[in-house]
C-alpha positions, 0 to 999 in steps of 0.5 A: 500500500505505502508503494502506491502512494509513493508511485502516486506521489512521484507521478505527481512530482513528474507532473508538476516538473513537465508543466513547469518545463512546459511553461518555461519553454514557452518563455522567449530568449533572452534578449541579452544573450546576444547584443546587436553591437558592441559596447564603445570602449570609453576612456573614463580618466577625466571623469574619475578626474572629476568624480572620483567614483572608484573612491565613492563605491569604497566609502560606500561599501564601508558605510554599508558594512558599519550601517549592517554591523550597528543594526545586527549589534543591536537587533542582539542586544534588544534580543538579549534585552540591554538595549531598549527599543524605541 
């Protein structure tokens, strides 16, 4: 008895697969796959001349990483009830 239910319940799983299948198979390609052209190559030295965006991106990220370790320190000290929540 536990056999058929088994058999059953893969069918059923083999189903759902081959519909899902289906179903993406319907999907167009992508149209990233292939670019029309090539991207310009352009030379970016007075920009970041100007705008130093390789300097941002790093203050950034460690903003981002002080920003997460402040909040994950202080979602466990309310955990742990130190610090009270306002």
């Amino acid at each position: 008895m536990a056999n058929f239910f088994i058999r059953l319940l893969n069918y059923c799983i083999a189903g759902v697969g081959s519909a899902l299948s289906w179903c993406l198979a319907l999907l167009p390609e992508s149209p990233f796959g292939n670019p029309a052209s090539k991207p310009s190559s352009i030379d970016l030295g007075y920009v970041t001349w100007l705008i130093p965006f390789p300097t941002m991106l790093a203050h950034l990220a460690v903003l981002i990483g002080a920003i997460t370790v402040w909040y994950s320190i202080r979602v466990a000290a309310r955990w742990l009830k130190v610090a009270k929540g306002g």
